[in-house]
N, C-alpha and C positions, 0 to 999 in steps of 0.2 A: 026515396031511400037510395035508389040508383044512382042518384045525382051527386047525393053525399060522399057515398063511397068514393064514386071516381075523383074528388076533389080532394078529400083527406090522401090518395092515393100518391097524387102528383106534390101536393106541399112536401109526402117526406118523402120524396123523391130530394127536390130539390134543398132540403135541409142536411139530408146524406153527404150531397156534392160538397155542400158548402164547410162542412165540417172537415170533411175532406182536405179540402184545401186549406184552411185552417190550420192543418195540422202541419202540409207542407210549410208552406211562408212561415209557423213557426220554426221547424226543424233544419230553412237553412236559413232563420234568423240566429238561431244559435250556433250553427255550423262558422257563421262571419263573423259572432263578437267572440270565438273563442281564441283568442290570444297569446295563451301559455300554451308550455309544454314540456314536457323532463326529458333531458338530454343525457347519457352519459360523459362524463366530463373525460374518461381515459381516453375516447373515440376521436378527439377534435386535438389539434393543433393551434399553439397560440405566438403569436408576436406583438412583442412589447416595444412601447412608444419609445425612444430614447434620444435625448437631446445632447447638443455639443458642439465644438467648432466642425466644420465641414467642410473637404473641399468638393465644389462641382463640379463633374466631369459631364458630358455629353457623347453618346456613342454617334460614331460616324462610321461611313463603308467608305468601299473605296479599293487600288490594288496600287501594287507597288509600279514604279516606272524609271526610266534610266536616266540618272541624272545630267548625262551627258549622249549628249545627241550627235550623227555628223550625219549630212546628205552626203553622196558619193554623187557628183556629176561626170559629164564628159567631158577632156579636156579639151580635146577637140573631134573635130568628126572622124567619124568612124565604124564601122562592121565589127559586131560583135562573133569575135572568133573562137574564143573559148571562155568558159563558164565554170569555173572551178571550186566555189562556192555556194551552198542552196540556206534561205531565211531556217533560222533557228540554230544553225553554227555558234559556235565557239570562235571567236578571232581575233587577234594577236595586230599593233601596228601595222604592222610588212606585212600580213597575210593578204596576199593577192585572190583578191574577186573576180577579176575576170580581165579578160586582153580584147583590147580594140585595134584594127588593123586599119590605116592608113597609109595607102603607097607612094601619096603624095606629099605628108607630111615628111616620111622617110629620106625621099629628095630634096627636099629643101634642107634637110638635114644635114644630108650628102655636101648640097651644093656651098652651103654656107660654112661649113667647115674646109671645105677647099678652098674659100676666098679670105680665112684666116690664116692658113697656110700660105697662102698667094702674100697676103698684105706683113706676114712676118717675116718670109723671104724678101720681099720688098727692101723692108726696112734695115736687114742685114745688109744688104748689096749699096744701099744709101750710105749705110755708117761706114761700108767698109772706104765706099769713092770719098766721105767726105774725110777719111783718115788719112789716104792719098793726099788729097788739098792738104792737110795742115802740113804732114809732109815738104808738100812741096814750100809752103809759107816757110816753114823752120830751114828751111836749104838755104832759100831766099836772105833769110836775117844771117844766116849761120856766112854766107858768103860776105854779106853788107859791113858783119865787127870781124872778120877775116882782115877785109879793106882798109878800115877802121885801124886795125892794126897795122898796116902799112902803112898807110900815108901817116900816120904819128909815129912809126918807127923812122919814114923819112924827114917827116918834121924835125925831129931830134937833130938826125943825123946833120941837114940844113943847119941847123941853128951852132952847133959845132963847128962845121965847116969855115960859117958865115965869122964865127971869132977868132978864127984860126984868118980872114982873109982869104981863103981860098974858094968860097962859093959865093953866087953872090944874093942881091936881097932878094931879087925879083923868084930865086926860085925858091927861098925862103917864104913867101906871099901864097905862090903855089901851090905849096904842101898845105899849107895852112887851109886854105879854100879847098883841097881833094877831103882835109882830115871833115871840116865842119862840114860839107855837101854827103857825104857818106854816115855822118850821126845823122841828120836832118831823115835821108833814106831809112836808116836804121829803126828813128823814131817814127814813122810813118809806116814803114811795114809793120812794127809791132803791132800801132792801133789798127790796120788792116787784120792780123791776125787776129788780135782780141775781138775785133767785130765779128770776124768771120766765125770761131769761136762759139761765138752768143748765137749767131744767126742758126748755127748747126744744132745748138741745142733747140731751141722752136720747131727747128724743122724734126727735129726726131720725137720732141716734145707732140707735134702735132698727128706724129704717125702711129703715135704710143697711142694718143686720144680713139682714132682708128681703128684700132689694132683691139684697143680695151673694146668698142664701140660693139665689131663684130665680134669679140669673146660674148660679150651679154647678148647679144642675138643667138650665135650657138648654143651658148647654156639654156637661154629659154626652149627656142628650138628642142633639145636634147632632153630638157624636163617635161617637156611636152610629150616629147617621145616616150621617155619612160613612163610617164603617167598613164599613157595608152594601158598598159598594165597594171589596175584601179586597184587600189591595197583599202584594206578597211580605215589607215588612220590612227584609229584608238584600238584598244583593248574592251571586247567585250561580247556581245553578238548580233550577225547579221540580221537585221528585224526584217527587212523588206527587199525586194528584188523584182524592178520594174521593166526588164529587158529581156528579151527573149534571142536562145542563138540563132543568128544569122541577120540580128534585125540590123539596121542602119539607122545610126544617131547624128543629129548635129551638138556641135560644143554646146554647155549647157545644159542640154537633156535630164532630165532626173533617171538616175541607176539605179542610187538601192539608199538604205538608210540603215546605220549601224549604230547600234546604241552602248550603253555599258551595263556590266551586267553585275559589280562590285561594288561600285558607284549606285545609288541608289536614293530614290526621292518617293514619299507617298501622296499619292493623290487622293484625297478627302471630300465626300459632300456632307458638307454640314447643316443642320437642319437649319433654315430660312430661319425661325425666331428666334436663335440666337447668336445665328454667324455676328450679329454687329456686339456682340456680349465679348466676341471671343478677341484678345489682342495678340498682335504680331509677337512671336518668339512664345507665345504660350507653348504648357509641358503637353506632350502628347505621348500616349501608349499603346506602342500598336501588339493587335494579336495575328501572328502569323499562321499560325494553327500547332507549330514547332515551336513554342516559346513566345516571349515580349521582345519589343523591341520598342527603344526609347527613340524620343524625335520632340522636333519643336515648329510650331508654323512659323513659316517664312513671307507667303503668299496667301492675301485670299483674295477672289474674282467679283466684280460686284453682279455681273447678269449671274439671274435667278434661273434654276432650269427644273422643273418640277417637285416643286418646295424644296429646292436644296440650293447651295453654292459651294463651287467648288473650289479648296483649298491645297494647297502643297505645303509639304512637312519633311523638314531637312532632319536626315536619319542623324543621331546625335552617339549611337551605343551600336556595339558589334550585333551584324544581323545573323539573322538564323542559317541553318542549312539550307533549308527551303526557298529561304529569300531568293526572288529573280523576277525580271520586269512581266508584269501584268498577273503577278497572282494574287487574288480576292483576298483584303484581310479588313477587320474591323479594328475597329480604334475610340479612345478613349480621349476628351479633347479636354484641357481646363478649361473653365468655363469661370467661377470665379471663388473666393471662399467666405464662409457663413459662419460666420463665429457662434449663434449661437441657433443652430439647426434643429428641427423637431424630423425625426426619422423614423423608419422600423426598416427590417430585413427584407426584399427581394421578399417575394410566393406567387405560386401560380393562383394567376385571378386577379392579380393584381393590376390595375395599368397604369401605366405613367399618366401626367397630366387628364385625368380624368377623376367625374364623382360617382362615388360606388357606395352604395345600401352596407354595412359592413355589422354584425353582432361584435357586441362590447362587454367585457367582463365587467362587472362591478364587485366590490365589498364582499356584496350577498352573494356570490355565487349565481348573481340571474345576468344571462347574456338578454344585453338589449340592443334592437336594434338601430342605427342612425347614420345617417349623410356622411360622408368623409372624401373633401378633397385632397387628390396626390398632385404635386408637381413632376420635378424631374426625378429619373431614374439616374444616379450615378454611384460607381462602383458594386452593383449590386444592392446600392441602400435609395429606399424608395421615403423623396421629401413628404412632409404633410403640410400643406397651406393650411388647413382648418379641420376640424371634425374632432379632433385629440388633441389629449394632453401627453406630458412626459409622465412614462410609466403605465398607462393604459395598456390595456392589452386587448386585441382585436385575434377574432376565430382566422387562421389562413387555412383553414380546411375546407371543403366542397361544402356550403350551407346551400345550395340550392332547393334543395327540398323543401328545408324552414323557410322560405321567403316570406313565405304568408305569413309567420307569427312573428308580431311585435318584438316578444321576450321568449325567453327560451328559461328554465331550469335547470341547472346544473347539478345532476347529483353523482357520488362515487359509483 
């Protein structure tokens, strides 16, 4: 009898356990196929499918940058002696950077301006001797048809005489020979003068060459010099300042580097998969944080630098207040257009180019749930590759809780 009891003792022991459990693995068998569930419908937010032509934009970063650039070098060496400008100025053409001293350049300045002085005194004191010469050449001729004049006034006079009988031939021959030997003179000192003439021009001609030669030596010299006093160039602002006072440069050196500050270009990285989508002069819109500002690509780079490539975009519309080299703004890129689009509105939860689990209204009022791929994000309207139709309406509200239920109920 002992033996029984303790037997019947231990079976409902172990019939207990098992019911037990039983009861569990039922309770979250049913817990897993329960599926539905009622929703109030005033609680949720809804967006709808809607199709149409489309254009696609692609959002880019990026800041603005000067579209014109100047390096300021040395022009020649020199000791940086004053510094009248610091980077982040405002600067004007003419506005002077700073003064390089050179005592040696200064001398040569000196020296080579004295020896234009020298060579154009020169050529004064040349022109003046060789006005002397013609001078004396014009005396010369001017005495020869003097002569000229006599000895054919005595021709004359011979030849009169000679038919009156009273003179006779022989000095009639004479005259004749003084008159022709003094043309012949006459005609020979001209051509002498008109050489001489010629020759004087060469000569001055060659001193002029000279004279120009050292002008262009001083000018350079003298721009040289004044360049010692580095002006920005352009209009805009000093970005960079590589010199410190007192230091000592040779020609060449890098100063500083001034950009514009009106003038203006945006620099873009566009995402890697669709920089090759995007073509040369497409529309661009940038946000500056102050407004849009219109622009179009000009450039794009083909090294890739961590999923992106980087594009420039020539400002095409008046920029902001704000506008000025290197401030952060985003932008809007064309990218291509979809004549006939399947979209919904921008919400949070939403991602671009990704697949998301998403509840779907139906007829009956029962949100179910299903797959849905997004493409790109543009203008705030997010594409659909697949998962909807036009006119569908998907939950944009927090469903995270519902995850687990297939279908949802929707009631007032």
């Amino acid at each position: 009898m002992e033996i029984t009891l303790k037997k019947s003792r231990f079976n409902n022991k172990w019939f207990g356990a098992g019911v037990f459990i039983t009861l569990l693995l039922f309770a979250g068998v049913a817990a897993s196929t329960k599926t539905t569930k009622s929703i109030d419908i005033n609680t949720l937010s809804f967006r709808q499918v809607k199709a149409g032509p489309l254009d696609i934009y692609t959002q880019a970063f990026g800041e603005f940058a000067s579209a014109k650039e100047r390096l300021l070098t040395a022009p020649a060496y020199g000791k940086v002696s004053e510094i009248l400008v610091r980077p982040g100025a405002i600067v004007s053409p003419d506005t002077v950077i700073l003064t390089l001293a050179n005592p040696e350049l200064e001398q040569q300045v000196s020296e080579a301006q004295g020896q234009l002085a020298q060579q154009k005194a020169q050529r004064e004191a040349f022109k003046y001797e060789q006005q002397n010469e013609r001078l004396n050449y014009q005396g010369r001729i001017a005495d020869i048809k003097a002569n000229i004049e006599k000895y054919d006034l005595e021709l004359s006079v011979n030849q009169s005489l000679l038919t009156l009988g009273v003179a006779s031939k022989i000095e009639l021959q004479r005259a004749t020979l003084n008159l022709k030997q003094e043309k012949k003179r006459l005609e020979f000192e001209q051509e002498k003068y008109a050489q001489f003439v010629e020759m004087q021009g060469f000569q001055l001609t060659q001193r002029d060459i000279i004279i120009e030669q050292q002008q262009k030596q001083v000018s350079m010299l003298e721009q040289r010099l004044a360049n010692m006093h580095v002006t920005a160039g352009i209009q805009g602002t000093l970005q960079s300042l590589n010199v410190a006072l007192g230091e000592s440069i040779n020609q060449g050196h890098s100063i500083a580097k001034v950009g514009s500050d009106k003038e203006l270009i945006a620099r873009l990285r566009l995402p890697q998969h669709l920089a090759d989508q995007i073509d040369i002069h497409a529309p661009v819109i940038i946000d500056s944080q102050k407004g849009k500002v219109t622009a179009k690509i000009i450039r794009i780079e083909s090294v890739v630098s961590n999923g992106a490539v980087m594009a420039e975009a020539e400002i095409t519309g008046p920029l902001t207040s704000n506008a000025r080299p290197s401030l952060a703004i985003s932008a809007q890129v064309f990218v291509r257009h979809e004549q006939n689009a399947s979209y919904i509105a921008q919400a949070p939860g939403l991602r671009p180019r990704s697949k998301q689990q998403l509840f779907v209204k139906n007829e009956q009022n029962i949100l179910r749930q299903q797959e849905v791929m997004f493409g790109e994000l543009t203008q705030q309207k997010l594409l659909i590759t697949s998962g909807l139709k036009t006119n569908d309406q998907i939950v944009s509200s927090d469903m995270s809780e519902y995850k687990h239920y297939s279908t949802l109920e929707l009631t007032q």
